[in-house]
C-alpha positions as a Markdown table, in Angstrom:
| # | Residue | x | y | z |
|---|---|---|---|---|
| 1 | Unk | -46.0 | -99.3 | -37.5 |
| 2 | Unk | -44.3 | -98.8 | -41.0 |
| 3 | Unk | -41.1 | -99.4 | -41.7 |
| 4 | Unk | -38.8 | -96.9 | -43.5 |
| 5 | Unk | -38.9 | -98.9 | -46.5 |
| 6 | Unk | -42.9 | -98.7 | -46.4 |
| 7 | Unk | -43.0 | -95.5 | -45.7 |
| 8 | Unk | -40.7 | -94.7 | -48.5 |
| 9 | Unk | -42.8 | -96.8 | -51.0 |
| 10 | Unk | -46.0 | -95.1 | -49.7 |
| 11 | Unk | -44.6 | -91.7 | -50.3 |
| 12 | Unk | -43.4 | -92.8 | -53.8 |
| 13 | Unk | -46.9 | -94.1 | -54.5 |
| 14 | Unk | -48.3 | -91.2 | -53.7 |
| 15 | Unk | -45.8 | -88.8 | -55.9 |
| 16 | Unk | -46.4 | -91.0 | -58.7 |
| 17 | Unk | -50.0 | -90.2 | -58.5 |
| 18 | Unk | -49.9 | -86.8 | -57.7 |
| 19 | Unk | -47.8 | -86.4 | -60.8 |
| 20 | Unk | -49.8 | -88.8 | -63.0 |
| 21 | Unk | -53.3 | -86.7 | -62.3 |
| 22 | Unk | -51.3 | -83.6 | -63.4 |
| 23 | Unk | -50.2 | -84.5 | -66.3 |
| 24 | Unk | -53.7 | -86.6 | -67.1 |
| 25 | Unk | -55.4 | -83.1 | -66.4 |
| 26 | Unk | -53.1 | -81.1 | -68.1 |
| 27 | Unk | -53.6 | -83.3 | -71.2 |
| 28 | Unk | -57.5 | -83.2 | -70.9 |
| 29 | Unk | -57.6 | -79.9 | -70.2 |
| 30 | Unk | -55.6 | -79.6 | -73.4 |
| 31 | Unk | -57.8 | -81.3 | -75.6 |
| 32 | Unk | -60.8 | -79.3 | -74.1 |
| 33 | Unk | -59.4 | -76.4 | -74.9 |
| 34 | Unk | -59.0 | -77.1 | -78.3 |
| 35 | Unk | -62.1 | -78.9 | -78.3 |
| 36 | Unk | -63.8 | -75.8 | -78.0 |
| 37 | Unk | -62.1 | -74.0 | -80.7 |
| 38 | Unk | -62.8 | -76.6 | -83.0 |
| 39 | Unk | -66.3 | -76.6 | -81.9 |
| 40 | Unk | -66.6 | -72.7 | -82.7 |
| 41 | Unk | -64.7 | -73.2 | -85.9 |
| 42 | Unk | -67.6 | -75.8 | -87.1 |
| 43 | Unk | -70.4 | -73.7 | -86.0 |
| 44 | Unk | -69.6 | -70.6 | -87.4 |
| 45 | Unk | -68.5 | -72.4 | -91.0 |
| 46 | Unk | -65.6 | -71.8 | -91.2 |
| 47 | Unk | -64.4 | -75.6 | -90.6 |
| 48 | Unk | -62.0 | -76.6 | -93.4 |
| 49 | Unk | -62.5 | -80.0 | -95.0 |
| 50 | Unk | -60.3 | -81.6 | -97.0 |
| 51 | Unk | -61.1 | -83.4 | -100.4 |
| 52 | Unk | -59.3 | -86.5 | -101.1 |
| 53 | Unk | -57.9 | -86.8 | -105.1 |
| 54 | Unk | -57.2 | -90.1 | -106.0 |
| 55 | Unk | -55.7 | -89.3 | -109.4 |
| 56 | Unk | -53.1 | -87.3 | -111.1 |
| 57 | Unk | -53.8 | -83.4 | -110.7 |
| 58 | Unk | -55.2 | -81.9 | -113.8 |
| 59 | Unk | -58.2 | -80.5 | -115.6 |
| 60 | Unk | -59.9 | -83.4 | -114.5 |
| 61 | Unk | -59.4 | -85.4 | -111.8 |
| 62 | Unk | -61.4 | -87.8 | -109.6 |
| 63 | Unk | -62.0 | -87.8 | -106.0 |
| 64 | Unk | -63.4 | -89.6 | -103.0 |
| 65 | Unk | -66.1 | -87.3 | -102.9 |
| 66 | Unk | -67.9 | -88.1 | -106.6 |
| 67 | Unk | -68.0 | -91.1 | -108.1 |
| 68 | Unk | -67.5 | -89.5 | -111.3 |
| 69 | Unk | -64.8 | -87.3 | -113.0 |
| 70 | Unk | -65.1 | -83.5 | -111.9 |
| 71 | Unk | -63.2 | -80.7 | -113.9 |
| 72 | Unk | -60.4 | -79.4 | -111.5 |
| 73 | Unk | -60.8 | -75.4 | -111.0 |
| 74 | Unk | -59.0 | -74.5 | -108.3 |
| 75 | Unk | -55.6 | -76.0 | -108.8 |
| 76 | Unk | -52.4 | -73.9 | -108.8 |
| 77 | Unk | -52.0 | -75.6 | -112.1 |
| 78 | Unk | -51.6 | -72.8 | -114.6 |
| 79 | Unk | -50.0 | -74.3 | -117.3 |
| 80 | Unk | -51.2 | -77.5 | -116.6 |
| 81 | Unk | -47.7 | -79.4 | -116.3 |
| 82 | Unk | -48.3 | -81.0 | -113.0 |
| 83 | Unk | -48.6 | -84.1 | -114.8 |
| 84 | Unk | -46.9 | -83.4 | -118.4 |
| 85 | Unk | -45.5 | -86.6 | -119.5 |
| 86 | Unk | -41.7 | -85.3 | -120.4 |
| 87 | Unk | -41.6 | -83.7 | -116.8 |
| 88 | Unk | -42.6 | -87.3 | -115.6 |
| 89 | Unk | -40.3 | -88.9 | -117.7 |
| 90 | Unk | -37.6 | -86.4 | -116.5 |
| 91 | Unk | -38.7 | -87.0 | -113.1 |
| 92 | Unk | -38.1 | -90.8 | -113.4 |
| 93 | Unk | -34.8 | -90.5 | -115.1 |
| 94 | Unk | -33.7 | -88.2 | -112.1 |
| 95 | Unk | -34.7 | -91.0 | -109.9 |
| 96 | Unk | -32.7 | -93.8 | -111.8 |
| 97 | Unk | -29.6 | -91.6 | -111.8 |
| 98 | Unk | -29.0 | -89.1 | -109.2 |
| 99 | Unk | -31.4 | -91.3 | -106.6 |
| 100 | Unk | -34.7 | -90.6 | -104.3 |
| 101 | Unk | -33.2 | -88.1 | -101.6 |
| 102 | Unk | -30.2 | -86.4 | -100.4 |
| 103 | Unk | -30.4 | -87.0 | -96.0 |
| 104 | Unk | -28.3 | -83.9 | -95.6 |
| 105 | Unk | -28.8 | -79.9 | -95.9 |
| 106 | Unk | -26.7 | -78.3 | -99.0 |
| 107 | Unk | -23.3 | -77.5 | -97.6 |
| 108 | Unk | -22.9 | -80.8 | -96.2 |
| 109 | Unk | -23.2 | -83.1 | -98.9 |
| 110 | Unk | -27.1 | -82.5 | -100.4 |
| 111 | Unk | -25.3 | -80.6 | -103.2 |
| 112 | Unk | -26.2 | -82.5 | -106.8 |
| 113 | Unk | -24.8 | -81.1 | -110.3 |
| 114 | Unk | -28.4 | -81.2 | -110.7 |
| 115 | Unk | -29.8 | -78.5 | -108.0 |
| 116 | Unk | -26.4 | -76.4 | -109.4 |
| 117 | Unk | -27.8 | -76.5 | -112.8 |
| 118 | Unk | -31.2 | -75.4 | -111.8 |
| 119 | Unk | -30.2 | -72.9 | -110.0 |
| 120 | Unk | -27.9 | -71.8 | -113.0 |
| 121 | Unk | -30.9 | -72.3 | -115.7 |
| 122 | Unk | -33.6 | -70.4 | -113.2 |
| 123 | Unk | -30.9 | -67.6 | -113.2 |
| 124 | Unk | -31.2 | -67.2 | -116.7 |
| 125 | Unk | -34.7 | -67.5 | -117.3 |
| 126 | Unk | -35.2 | -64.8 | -114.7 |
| 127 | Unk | -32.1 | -62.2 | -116.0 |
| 128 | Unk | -30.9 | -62.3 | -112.8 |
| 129 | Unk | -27.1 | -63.0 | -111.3 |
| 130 | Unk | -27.5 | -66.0 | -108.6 |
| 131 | Unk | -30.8 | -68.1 | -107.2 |
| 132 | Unk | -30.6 | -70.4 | -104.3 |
| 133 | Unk | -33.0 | -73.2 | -103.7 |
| 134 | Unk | -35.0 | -73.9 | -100.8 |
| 135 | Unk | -37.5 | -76.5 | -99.9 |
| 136 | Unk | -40.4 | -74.3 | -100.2 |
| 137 | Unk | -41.1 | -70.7 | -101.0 |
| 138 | Unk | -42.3 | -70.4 | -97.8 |
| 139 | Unk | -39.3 | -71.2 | -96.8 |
| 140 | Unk | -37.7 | -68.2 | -99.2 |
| 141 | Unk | -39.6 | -66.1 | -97.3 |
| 142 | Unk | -38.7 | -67.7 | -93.9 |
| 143 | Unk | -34.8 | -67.2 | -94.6 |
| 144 | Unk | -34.6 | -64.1 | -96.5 |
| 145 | Unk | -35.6 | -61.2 | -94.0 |
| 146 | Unk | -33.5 | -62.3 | -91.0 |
| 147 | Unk | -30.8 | -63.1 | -93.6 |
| 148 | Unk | -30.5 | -59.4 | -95.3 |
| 149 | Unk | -31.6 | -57.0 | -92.7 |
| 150 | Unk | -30.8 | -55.8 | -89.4 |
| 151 | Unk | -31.9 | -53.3 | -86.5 |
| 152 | Unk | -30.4 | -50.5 | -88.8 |
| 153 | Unk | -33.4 | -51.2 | -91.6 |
| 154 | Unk | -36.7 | -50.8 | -92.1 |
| 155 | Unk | -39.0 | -53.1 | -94.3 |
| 156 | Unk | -42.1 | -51.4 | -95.6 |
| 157 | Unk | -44.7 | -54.4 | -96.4 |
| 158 | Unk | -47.9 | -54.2 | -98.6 |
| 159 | Unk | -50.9 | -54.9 | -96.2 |
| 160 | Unk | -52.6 | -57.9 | -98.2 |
| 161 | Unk | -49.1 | -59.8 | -98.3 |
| 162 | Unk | -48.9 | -63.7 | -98.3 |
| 163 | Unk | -48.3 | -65.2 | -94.9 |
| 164 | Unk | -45.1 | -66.1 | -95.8 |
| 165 | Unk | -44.0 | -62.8 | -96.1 |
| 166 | Unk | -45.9 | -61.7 | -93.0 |
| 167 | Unk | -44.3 | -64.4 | -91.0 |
| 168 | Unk | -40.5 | -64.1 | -92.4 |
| 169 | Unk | -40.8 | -60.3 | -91.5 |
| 170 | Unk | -41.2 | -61.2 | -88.3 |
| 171 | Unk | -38.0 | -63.4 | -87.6 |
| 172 | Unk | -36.0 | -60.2 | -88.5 |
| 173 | Unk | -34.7 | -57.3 | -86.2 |
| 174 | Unk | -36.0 | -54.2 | -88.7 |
| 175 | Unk | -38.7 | -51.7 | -88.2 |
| 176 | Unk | -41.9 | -52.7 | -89.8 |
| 177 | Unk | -44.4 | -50.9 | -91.8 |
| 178 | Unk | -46.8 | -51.7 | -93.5 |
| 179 | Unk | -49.1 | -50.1 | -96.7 |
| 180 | Unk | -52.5 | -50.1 | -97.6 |
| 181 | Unk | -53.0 | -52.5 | -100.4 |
| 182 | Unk | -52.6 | -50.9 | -104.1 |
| 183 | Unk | -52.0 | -47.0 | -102.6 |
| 184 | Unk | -49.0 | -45.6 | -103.7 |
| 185 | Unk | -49.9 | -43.0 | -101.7 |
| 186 | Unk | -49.2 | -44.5 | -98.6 |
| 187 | Unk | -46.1 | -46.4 | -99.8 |
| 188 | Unk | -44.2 | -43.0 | -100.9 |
| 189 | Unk | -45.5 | -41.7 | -97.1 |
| 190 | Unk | -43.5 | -45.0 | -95.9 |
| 191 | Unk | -40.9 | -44.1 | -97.4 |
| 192 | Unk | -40.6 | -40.6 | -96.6 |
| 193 | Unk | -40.7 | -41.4 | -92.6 |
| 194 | Unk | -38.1 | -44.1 | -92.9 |
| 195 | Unk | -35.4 | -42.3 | -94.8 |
| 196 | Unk | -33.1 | -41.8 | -91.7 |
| 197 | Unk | -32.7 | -46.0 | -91.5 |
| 198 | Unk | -29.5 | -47.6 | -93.8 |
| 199 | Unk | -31.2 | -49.8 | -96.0 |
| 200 | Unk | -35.6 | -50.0 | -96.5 |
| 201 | Unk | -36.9 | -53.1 | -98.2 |
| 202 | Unk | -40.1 | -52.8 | -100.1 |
| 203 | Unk | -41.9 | -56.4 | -99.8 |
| 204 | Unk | -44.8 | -57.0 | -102.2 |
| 205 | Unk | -46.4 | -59.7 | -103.8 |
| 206 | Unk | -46.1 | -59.7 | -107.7 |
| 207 | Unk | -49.9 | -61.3 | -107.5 |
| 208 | Unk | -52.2 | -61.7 | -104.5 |
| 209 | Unk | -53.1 | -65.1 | -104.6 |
| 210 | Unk | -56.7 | -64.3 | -102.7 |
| 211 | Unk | -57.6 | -61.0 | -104.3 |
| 212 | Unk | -56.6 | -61.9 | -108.2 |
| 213 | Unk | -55.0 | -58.3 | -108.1 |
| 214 | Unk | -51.8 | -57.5 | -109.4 |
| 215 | Unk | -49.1 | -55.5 | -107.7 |
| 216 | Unk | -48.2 | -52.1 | -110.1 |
| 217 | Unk | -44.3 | -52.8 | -110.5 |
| 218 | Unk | -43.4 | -50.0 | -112.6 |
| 219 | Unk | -44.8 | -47.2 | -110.2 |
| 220 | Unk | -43.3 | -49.5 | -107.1 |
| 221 | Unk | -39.7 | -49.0 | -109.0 |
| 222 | Unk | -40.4 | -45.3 | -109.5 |
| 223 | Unk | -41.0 | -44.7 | -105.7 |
| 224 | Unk | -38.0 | -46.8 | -104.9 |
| 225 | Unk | -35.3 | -44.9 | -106.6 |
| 226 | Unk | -36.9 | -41.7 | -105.8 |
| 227 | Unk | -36.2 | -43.0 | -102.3 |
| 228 | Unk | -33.1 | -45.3 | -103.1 |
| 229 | Unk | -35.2 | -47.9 | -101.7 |
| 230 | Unk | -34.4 | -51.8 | -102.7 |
| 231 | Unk | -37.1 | -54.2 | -104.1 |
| 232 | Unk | -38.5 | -57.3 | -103.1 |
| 233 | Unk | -41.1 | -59.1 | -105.1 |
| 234 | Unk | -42.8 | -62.5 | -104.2 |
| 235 | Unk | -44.3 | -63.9 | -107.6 |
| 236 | Unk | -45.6 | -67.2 | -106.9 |
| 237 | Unk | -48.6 | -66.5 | -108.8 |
| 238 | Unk | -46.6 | -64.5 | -111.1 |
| 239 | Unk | -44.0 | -67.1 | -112.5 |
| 240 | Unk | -44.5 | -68.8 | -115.6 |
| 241 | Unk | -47.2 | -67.0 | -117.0 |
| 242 | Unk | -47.0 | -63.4 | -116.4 |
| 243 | Unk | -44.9 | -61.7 | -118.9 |
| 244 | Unk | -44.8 | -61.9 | -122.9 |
| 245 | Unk | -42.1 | -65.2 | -122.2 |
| 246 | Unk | -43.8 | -66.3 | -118.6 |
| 247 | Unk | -40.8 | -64.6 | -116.9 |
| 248 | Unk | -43.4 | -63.2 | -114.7 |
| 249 | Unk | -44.8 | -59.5 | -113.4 |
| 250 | Unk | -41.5 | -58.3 | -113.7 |
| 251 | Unk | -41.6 | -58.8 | -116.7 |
| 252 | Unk | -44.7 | -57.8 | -117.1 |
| 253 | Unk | -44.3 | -54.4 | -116.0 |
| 254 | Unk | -40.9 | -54.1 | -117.9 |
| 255 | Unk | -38.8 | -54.2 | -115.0 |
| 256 | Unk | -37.0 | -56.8 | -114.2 |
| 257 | Unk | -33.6 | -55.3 | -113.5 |
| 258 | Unk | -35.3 | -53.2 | -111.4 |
| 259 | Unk | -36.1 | -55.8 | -108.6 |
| 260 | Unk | -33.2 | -56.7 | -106.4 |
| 261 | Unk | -34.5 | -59.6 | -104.5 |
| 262 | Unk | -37.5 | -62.3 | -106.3 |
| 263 | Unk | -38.6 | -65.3 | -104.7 |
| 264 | Unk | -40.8 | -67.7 | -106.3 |
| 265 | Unk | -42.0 | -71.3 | -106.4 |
| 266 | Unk | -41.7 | -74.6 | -108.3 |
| 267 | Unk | -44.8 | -75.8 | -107.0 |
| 268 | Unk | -47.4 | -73.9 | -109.3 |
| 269 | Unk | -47.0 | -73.0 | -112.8 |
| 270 | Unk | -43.5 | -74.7 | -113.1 |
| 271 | Unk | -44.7 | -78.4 | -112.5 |
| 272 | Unk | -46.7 | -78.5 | -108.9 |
| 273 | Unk | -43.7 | -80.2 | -107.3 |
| 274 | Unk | -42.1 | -78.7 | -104.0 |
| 275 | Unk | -39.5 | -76.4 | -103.6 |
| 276 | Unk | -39.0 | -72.5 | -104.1 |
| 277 | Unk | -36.2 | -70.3 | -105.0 |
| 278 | Unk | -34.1 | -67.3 | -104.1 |
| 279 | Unk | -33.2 | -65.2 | -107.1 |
| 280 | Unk | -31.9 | -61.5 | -107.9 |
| 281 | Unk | -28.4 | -59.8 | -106.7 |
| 282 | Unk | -25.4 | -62.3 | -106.6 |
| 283 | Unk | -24.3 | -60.5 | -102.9 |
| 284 | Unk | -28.0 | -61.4 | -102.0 |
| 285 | Unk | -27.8 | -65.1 | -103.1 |
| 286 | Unk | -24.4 | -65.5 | -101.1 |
| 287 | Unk | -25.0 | -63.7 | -97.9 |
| 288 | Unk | -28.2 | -66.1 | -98.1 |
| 289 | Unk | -26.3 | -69.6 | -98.6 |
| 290 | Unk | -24.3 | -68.1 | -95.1 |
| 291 | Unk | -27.5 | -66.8 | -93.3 |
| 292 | Unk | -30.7 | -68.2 | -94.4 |
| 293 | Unk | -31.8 | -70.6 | -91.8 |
| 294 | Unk | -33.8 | -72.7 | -93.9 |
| 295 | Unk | -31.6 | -72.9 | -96.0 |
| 296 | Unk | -29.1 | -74.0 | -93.6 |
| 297 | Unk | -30.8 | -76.6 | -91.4 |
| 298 | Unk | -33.5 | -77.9 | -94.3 |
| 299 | Unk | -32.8 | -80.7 | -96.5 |
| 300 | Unk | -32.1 | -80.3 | -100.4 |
| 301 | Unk | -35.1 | -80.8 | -102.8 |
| 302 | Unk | -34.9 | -84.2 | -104.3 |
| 303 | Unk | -33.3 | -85.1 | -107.3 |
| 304 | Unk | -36.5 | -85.7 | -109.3 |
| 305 | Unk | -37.6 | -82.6 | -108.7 |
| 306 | Unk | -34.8 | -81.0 | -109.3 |
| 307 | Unk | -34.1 | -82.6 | -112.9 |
| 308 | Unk | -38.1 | -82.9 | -113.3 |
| 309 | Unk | -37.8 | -78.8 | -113.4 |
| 310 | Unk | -35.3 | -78.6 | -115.4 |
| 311 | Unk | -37.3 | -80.2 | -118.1 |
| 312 | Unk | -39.9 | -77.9 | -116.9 |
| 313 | Unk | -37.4 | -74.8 | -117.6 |
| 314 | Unk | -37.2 | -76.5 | -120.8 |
| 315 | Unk | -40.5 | -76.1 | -122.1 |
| 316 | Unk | -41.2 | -73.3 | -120.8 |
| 317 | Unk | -38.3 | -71.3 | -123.1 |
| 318 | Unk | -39.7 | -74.3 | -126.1 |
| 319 | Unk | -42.8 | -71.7 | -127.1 |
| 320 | Unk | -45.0 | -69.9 | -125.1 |
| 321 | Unk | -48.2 | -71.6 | -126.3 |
| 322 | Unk | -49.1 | -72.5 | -123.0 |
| 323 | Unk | -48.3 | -69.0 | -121.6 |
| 324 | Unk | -50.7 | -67.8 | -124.4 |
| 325 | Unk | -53.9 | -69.8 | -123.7 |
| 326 | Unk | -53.7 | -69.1 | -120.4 |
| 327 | Unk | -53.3 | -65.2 | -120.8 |
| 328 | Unk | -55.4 | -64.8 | -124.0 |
| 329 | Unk | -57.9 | -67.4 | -124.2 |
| 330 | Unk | -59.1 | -69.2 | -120.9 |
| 331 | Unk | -58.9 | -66.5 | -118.6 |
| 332 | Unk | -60.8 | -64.1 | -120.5 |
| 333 | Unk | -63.2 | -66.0 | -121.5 |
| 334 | Unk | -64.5 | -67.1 | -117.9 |
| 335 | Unk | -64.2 | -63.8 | -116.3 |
| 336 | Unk | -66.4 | -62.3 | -119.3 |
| 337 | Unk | -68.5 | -65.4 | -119.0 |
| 338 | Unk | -69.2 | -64.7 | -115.4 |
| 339 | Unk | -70.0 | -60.8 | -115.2 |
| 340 | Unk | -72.4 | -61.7 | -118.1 |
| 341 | Unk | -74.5 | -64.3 | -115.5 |
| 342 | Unk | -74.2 | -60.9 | -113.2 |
| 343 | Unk | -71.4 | -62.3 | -110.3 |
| 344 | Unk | -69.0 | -60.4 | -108.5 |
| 345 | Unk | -65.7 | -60.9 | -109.4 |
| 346 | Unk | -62.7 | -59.5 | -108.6 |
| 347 | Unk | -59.2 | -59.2 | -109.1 |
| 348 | Unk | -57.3 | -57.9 | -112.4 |
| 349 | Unk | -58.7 | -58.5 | -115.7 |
| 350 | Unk | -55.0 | -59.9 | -117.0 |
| 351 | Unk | -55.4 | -62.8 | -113.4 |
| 352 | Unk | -56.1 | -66.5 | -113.8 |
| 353 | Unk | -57.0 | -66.2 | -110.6 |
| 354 | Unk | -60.4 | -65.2 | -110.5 |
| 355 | Unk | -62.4 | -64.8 | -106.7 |
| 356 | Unk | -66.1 | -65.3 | -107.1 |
| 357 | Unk | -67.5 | -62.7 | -104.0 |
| 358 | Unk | -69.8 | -64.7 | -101.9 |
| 359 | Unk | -69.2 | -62.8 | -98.7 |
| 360 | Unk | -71.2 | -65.2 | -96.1 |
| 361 | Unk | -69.2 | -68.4 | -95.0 |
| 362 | Unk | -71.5 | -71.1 | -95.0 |
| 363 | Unk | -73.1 | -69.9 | -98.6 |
| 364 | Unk | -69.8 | -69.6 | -99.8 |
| 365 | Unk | -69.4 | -73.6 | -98.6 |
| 366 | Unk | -72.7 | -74.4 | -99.7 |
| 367 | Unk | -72.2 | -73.5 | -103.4 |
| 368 | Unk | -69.0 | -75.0 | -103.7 |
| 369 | Unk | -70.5 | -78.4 | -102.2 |
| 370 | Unk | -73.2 | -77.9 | -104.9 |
| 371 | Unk | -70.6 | -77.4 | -107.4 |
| 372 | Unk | -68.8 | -80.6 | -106.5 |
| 373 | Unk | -72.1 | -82.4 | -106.8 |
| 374 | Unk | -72.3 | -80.9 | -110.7 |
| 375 | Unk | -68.9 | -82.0 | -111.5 |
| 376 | Unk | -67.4 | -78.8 | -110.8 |
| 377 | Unk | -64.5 | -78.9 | -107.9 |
| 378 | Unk | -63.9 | -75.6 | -106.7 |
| 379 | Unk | -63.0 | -74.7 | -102.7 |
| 380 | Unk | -64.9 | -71.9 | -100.5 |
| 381 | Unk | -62.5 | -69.5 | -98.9 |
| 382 | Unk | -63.3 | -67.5 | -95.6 |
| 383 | Unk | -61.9 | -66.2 | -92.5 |
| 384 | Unk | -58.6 | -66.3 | -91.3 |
| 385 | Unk | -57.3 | -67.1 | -95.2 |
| 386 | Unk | -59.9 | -64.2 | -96.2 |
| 387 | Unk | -61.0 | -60.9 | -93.9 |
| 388 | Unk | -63.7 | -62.0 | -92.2 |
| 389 | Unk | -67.5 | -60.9 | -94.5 |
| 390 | Unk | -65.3 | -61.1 | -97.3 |
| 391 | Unk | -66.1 | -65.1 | -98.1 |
| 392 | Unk | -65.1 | -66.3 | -102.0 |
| 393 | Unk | -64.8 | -69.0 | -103.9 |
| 394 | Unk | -61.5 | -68.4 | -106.0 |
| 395 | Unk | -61.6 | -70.2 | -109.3 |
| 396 | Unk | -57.7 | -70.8 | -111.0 |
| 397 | Unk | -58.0 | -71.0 | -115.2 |
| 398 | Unk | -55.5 | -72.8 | -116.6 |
| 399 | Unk | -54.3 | -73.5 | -119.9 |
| 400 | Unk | -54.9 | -77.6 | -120.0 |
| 401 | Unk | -59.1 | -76.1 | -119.7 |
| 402 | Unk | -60.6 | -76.5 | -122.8 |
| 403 | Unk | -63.2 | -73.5 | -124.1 |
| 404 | Unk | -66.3 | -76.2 | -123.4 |
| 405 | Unk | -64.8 | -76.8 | -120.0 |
| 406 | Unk | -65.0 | -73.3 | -118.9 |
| 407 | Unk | -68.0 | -72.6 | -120.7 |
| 408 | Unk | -70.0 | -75.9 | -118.5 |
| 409 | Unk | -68.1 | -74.0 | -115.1 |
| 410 | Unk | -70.4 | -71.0 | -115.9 |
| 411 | Unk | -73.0 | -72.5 | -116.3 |
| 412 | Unk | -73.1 | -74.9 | -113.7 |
| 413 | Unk | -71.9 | -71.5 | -111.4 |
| 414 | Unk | -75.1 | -69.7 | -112.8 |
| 415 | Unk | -77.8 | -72.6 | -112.0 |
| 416 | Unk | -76.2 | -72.7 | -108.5 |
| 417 | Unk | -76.1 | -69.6 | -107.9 |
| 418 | Unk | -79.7 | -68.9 | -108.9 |
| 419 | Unk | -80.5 | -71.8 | -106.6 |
| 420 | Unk | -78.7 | -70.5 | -103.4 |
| 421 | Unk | -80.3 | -66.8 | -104.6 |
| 422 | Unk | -77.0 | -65.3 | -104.8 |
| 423 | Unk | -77.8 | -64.2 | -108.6 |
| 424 | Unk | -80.8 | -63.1 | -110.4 |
């Protein structure tokens, strides 16, 4: 006969076993389950690899994947400054003075005289009245939606929409709408049905990042004070380039006081660093600093960013060379280059971003592996970053390409392409 002790051991034993097998076949059946979706994933091609550069980004670069130098077209690298040597040298000198990181949010004590000043130079550039820094544009968009609006609002949301957007619409209490992509049409029948709510927030892209296309600002404005509607505009494509001085499609279209709310990035045109920005209406920007949860409960950019961008800033406002061979030279010159060889492209004729229509996945992989293997890094894009049929490669011009550069990514497009019988 067992004593109570044993018996208490024994039922222990047997708890701790009971609960060990659950948890050992909750885990495996976790893994399975993902297992399987994985498993789809790979066999439908739409398995996302990534490349591994083992240089500096630029124009050309070298990777684990070649053993030689490939030319580097599908970089977010429009201006080529991700590796400018005064933004490096002010990224060092923000090291030596201000330090590596801050280990506390903004309105704790991650405030530098550095972030204040970019945020006071990135006002001005833009002709706006107050910006607000965030780790990430993403992060913008995270914050800024929950931060402005409330059950009494409505947002009205362009279809094709970063997911940023699409995700930061969705922390916030409004009614949501959405509008087919480009059709005024169906934004001005938005804004007709929601003219009963207290404030409606129109949320576009400047320039969609997967399309090439360009949103049209000045009939966007037009619709919004027939309907006293207010403006958002995410530019992150836009920034730096778009715009006689890179102010971006604001600018473009002529409108920049016109736009209440802009968020952007530093991590494409203006260096390739991190962090993203807040900037427009000064009631905006401070309402934000009290709301935005990002904001709030996310560490401060590092100082080397932060003074590496102002050096950015800098050059930016120097001459708009940069801006110029971008806009005029390179970008033309491969789009023409590649409806002459007879490809599908699409996008706006003004875009550096220029998607190559494959349609089928694993082609769509297959000719960008061939690329790689002719020197010529470029990524496939498919379902879910793309609708699904609707498989690209989406080459990014930028202004450190050289004419012979671009001219040797036709090419090399063209003999691959008449390989893989995607061309004549």
């Amino acid at each position: 006969k067992l004593s109570h002790f044993q018996l208490t051991q024994k039922t222990m034993f047997k708890t701790a076993i009971r609960r060990f097998s659950t948890t050992f076949h909750q885990k495996n059946k976790l893994r399975s389950i993902l297992q399987e979706q994985l498993d789809e994933i790979k066999s439908s091609g739409l398995y996302k690899r990534e490349r591994v550069i083992t240089t500096a980004q630029d124009a050309k670069i070298k990777t684990t994947d070649s053993d030689s130098e490939v030319l580097n077209f599908c970089a977010n690298n429009y201006l080529g400054l991700s590796n400018h040597p005064e933004i490096v040298d002010a990224a060092i000198d923000a090291l030596k003075t201000h330090g590596f990181g801050m280990s506390s949010v903004r309105f704790i004590c991650g405030t530098q005289d550095i972030h204040k000043q970019l945020e006071n130079n990135l006002t001005e550039f833009h002709e706006t009245e107050d910006t607000i820094l965030y780790p990430s544009c993403f992060d913008a968009n995270g914050g800024l939606f929950e931060g402005i609006l409330s059950d009494q609002d409505a947002v009205i949301s362009a279809d094709m929409n970063h997911a940023s957007i699409i995700d930061g619409i969705r922390l916030c209490k409004a009614e949501r709408h959405r509008y087919k992509h480009l059709d005024m049409k169906d934004l001005e029948d938005k804004l007709q049905r929601t003219q009963d709510k207290r404030l409606r927030l129109v949320a576009t892209d400047g320039v969609f990042s997967m399309d090439g296309d360009i949103a049209p600002l000045d009939k966007i404005v037009a619709l919004c004070q027939k309907y006293d509607a207010n403006l958002f505009v995410d530019d992150c494509h836009g920034t730096g380039f778009f715009g006689p001085k890179g102010k971006g499609t604001p600018e473009h279209f002529g409108v920049i006081e016109h736009v209440d709310v802009l968020n952007t990035t530093l991590g494409k045109a203006l260096g390739g660093a991190t962090g993203g920005y807040t900037t427009g209406r000064k009631e905006v920007v401070e309402i934000l600093r009290q709301r935005a949860r990002p904001y709030l409960f996310s560490n401060s950019i590092a100082p080397s960013v932060a003074g590496a961008s102002l050096k950015t800033l800098e050059i930016l406002q120097r001459d708009t060379k940069l801006r110029d061979k971008l806009m005029n030279e390179n970008t033309p010159l491969f789009r023409k280059g590649m409806r002459e060889a007879g490809f599908e492209i699409s996008g706006h004729d003004d875009c550096p971003i220029v998607p190559v229509m494959i349609y089928d996945a694993k082609k769509a992989v297959e000719i960008a592996d061939d690329l790689l293997k002719q020197g010529i890094y470029v990524i496939a894009f498919s379902y879910p970053v793309v609708p699904k049929g609707k498989a690209r490669i989406r080459v990014q011009i930028s202004a450190a390409h050289s004419t012979e550069q671009i001219e040797r990514t036709v090419q090399a497009f063209t003999e691959v392409a008449k390989k893989r019988g995607l061309i004549q």
